[in-house]
C-alpha positions as CSV (number, residue, x, y, z in Angstrom):
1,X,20.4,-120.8,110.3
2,X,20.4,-117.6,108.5
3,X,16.4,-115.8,109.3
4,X,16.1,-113.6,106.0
5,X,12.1,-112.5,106.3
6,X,10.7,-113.8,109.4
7,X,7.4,-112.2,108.9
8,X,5.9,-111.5,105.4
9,X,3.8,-108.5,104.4
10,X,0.7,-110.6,103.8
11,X,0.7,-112.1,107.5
12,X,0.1,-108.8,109.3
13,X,-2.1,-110.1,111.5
14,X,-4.4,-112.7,112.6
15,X,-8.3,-113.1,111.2
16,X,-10.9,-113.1,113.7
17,X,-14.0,-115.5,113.8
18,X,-16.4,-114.5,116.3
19,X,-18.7,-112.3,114.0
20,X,-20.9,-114.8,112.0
21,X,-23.2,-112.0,110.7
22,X,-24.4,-112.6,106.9
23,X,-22.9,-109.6,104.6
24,X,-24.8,-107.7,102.7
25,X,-24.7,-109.2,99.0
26,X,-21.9,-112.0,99.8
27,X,-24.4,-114.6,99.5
28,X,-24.4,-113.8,95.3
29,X,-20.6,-113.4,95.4
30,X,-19.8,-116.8,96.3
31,X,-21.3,-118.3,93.4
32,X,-19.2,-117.2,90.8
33,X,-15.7,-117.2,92.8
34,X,-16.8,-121.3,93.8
35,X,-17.8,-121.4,89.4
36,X,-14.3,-120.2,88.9
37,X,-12.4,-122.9,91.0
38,X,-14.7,-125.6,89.3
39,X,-13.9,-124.6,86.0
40,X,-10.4,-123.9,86.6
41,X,-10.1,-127.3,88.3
42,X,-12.1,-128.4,85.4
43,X,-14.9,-130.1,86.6
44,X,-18.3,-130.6,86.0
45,X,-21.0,-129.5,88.2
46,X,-22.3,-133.0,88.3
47,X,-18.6,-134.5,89.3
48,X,-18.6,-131.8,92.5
49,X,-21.6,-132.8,93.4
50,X,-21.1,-136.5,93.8
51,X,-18.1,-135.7,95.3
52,X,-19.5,-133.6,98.0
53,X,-22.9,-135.4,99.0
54,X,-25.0,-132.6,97.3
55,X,-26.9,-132.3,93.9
56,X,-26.2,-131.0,90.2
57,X,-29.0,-128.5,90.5
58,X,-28.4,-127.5,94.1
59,X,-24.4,-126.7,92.6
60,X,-25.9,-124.9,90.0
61,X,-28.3,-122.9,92.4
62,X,-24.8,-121.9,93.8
63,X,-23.2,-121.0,91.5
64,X,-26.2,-118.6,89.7
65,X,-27.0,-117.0,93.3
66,X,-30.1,-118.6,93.8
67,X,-28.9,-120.6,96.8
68,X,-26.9,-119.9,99.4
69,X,-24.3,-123.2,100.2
70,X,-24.3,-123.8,104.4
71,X,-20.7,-123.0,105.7
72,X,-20.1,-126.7,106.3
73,X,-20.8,-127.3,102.2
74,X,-18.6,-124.1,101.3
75,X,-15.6,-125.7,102.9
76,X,-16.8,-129.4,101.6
77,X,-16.8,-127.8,97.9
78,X,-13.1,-126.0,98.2
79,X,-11.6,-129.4,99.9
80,X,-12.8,-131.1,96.7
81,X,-11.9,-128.8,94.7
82,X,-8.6,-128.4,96.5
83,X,-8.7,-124.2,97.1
84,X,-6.0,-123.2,98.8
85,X,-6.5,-122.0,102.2
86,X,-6.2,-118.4,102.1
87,X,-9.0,-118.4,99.4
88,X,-11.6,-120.8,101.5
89,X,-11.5,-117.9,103.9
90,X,-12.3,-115.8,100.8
91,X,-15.0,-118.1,99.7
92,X,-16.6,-118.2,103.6
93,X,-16.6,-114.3,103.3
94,X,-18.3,-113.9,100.0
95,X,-20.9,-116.7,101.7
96,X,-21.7,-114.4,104.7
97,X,-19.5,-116.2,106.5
98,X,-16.5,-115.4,109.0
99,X,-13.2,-116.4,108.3
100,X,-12.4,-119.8,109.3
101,X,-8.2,-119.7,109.0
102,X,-6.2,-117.8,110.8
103,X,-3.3,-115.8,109.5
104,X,-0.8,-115.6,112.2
105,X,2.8,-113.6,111.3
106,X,5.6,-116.4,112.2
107,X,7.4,-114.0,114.2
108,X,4.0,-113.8,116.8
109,X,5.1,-116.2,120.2
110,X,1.8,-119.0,119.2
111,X,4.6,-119.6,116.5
112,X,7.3,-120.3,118.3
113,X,7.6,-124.0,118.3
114,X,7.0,-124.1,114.3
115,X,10.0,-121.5,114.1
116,X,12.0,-123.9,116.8
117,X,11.3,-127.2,114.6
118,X,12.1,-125.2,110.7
119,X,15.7,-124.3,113.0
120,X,16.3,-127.9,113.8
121,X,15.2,-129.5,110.5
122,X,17.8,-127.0,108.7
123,X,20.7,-127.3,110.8
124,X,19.8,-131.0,111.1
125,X,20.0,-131.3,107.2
126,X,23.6,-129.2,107.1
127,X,26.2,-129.7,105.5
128,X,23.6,-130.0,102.6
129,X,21.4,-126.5,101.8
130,X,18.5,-126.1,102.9
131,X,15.7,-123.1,102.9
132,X,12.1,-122.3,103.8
133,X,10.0,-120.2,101.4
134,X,6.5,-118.4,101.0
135,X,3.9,-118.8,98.4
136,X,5.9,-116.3,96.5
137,X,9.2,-117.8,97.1
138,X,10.8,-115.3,99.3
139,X,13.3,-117.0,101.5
140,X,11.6,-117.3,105.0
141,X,14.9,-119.0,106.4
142,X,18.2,-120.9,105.8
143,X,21.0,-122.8,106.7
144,X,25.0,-122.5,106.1
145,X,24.6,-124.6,103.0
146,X,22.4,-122.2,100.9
147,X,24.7,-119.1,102.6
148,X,28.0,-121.4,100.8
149,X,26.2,-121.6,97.9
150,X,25.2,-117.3,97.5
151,X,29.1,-116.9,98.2
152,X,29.8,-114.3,95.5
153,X,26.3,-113.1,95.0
154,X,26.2,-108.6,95.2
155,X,25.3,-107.0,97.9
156,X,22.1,-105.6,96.1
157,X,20.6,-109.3,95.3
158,X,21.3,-110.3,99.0
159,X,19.0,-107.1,100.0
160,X,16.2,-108.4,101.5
161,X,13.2,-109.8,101.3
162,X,15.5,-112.6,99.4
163,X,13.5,-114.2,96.8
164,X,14.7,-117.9,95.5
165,X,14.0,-117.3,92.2
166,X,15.3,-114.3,91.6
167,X,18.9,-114.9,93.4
168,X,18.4,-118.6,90.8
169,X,17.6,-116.7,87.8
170,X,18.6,-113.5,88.0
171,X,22.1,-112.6,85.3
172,X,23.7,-111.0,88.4
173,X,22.7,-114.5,90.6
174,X,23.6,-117.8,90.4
175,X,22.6,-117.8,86.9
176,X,26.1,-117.6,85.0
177,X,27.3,-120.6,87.4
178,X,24.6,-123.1,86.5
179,X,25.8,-125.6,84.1
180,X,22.6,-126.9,82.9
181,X,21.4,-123.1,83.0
182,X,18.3,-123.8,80.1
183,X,17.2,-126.9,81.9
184,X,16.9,-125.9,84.9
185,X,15.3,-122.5,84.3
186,X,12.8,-124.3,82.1
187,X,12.2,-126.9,85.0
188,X,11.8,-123.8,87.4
189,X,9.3,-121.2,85.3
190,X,7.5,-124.8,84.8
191,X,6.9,-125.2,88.2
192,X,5.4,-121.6,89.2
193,X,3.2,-121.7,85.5
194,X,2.1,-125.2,87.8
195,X,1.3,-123.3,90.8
196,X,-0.1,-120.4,88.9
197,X,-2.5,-122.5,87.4
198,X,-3.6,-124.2,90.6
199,X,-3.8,-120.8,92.7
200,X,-5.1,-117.1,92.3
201,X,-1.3,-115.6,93.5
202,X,-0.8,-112.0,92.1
203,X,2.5,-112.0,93.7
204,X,3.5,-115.3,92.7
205,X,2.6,-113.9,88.8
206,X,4.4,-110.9,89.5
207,X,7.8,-112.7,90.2
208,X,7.3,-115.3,87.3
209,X,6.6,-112.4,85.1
210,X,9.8,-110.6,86.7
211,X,12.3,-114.1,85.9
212,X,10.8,-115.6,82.7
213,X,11.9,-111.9,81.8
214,X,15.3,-112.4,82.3
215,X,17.7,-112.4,79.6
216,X,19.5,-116.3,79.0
217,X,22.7,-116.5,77.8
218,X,24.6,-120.2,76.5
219,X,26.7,-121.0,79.4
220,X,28.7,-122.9,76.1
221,X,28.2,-126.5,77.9
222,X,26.0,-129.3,77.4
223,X,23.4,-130.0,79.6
224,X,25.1,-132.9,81.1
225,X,29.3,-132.9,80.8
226,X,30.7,-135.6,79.3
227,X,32.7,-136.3,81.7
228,X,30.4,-137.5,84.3
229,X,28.6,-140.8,84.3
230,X,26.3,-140.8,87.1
231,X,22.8,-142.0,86.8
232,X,20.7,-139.2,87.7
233,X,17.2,-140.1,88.5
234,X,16.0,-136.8,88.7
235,X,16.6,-133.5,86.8
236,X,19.9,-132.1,88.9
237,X,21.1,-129.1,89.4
238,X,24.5,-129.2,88.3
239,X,26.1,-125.4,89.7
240,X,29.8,-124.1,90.0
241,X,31.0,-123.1,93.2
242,X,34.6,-123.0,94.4
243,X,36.1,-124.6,91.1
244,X,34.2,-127.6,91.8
245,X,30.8,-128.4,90.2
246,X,28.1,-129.3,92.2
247,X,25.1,-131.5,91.6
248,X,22.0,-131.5,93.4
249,X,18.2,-133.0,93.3
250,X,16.2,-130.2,94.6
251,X,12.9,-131.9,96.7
252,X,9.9,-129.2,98.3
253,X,7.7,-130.3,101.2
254,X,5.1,-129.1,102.9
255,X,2.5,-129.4,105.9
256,X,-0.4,-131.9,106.1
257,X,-3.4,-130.2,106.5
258,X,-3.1,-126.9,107.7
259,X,-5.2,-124.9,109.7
260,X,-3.3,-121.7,109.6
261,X,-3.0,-119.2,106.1
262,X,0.9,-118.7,106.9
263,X,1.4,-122.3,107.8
264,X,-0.2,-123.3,104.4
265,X,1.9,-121.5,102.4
266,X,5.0,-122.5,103.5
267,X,7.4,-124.7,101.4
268,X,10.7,-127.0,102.7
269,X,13.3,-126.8,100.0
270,X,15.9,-129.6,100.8
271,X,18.8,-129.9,98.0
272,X,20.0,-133.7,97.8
273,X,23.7,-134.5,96.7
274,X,23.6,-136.0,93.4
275,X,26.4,-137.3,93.4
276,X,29.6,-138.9,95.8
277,X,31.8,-135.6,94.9
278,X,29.3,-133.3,95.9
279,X,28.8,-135.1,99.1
280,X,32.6,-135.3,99.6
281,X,32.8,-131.1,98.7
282,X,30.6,-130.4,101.1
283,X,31.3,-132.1,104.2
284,X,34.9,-131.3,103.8
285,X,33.9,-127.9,103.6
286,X,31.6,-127.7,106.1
287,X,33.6,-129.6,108.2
């Protein structure tokens, strides 16, 4: 496995909980941050209240400053309203509130058996790639099969922190190799305009902003070559590497749950062989 940016600048250090002191004026900042997520998840102040035990008027209360929501109903209202967990500590703070997550860098020793299990589940999944990314996509780690793939990538891309789509979309990156260049750009901008929606990511913006910017050229090949017949059942990614070209369905997991803001915004990129000559290429390769 290949560690490209063990610790990211956002995970500096952990947040501490044992002050439960009421801020001045965070009780009236809470309202409109928790106003924000309900409209942005688009739901009505009625719908959030059912779905949290409370009432219309005690969410409204909220949300205008008149109330101020315990810490058990500040958490209730961002599970239902699915914030992500970096911003339920913001919401706790502009409550009066301490923290509630941690945010523990993944280099610090409490992390050590999350870093051991990430090793095994990549080498495990070799000859195939595989990578671990941030909430930003920068590459956290990888295995040989993503370090095949980069083969022929400069210097200055490889410079880190490495950033997954940038080194995918970049004109310099893998770019100019991807067959189905416009379909697969299109699939990817799709996906962080998703998570844009969804979360409050400044740097996630600032690297869509930075791709979609990108300039596209025809790679002067269909979509799909017409010599190939297999039954995709997802949208591949169909890339040249070696004089061979290689299909893959890209699939992203992540943890149940978590109770940690690093933890949370970690993502399990696994690319799946489309195809039995892209399964063939690589474990003869690999071999």
């Amino acid at each position: 496995m290949t560690t490209a940016a063990p610790a990211k600048g956002n995970t500096k250090g952990s947040i501490k909980g044992n002050t439960k002191g009421k801020a001045k004026g965070h009780a009236s900042g809470v309202g409109p941050l928790l106003r924000g997520w309900r409209e942005r998840r688009r739901v009505s102040q009625l719908e959030l209240a059912l779905r949290a035990d409370s009432s219309a008027r005690h969410i409204s209360f909220i949300e205008t400053g008149r109330s101020r929501p315990s810490e058990e109903l500040v958490l209730r209202l961002a599970d239902h309203l699915d914030v992500p967990v970096r911003d339920r500590n913001s919401l706790l703070l502009a409550a009066g509130y301490a923290p509630r997550f941690r945010e523990t860098p993944l280099e610090d020793p409490s992390m050590g058996t999350l870093r051991e299990g990430l090793e095994q589940l990549l080498t495990g999944y070799e000859p195939y790639p595989a990578l671990v990314v941030d909430a930003a996509y920068d590459v956290i780690a990888a295995n040989r099969g993503i370090a095949m793939i980069l083969e022929g990538v400069p210097e200055h891309l490889l410079a880190g922190p490495l950033n997954a789509m940038r080194l995918t979309l970049h004109p310099e990156g893998l770019a100019p190799r991807i067959r189905n260049l416009r379909e697969w750009r299109g699939h990817l901008l799709h996906q962080m305009e998703r998570q844009i929606a969804l979360q409050r990511s400044d740097a996630l913006r600032a690297v869509y902003e930075e791709v979609a910017a990108y300039p596209v050229e025809d790679p002067g090949v269909d979509a799909f070559d017409a010599g190939t017949d297999v039954p995709y059942f997802a949208l591949p990614l169909r890339i040249e590497h070696d004089g061979h070209v290689l299909s893959f369905i890209s699939s992203i997991s992540t943890f149940n749950t978590p109770m940690d803001v690093t933890v949370a915004e970690l993502a399990i990129e696994t690319l799946l062989p489309a195809d039995p000559a892209t399964v063939k290429f690589l474990q003869t390769r690999m071999a």
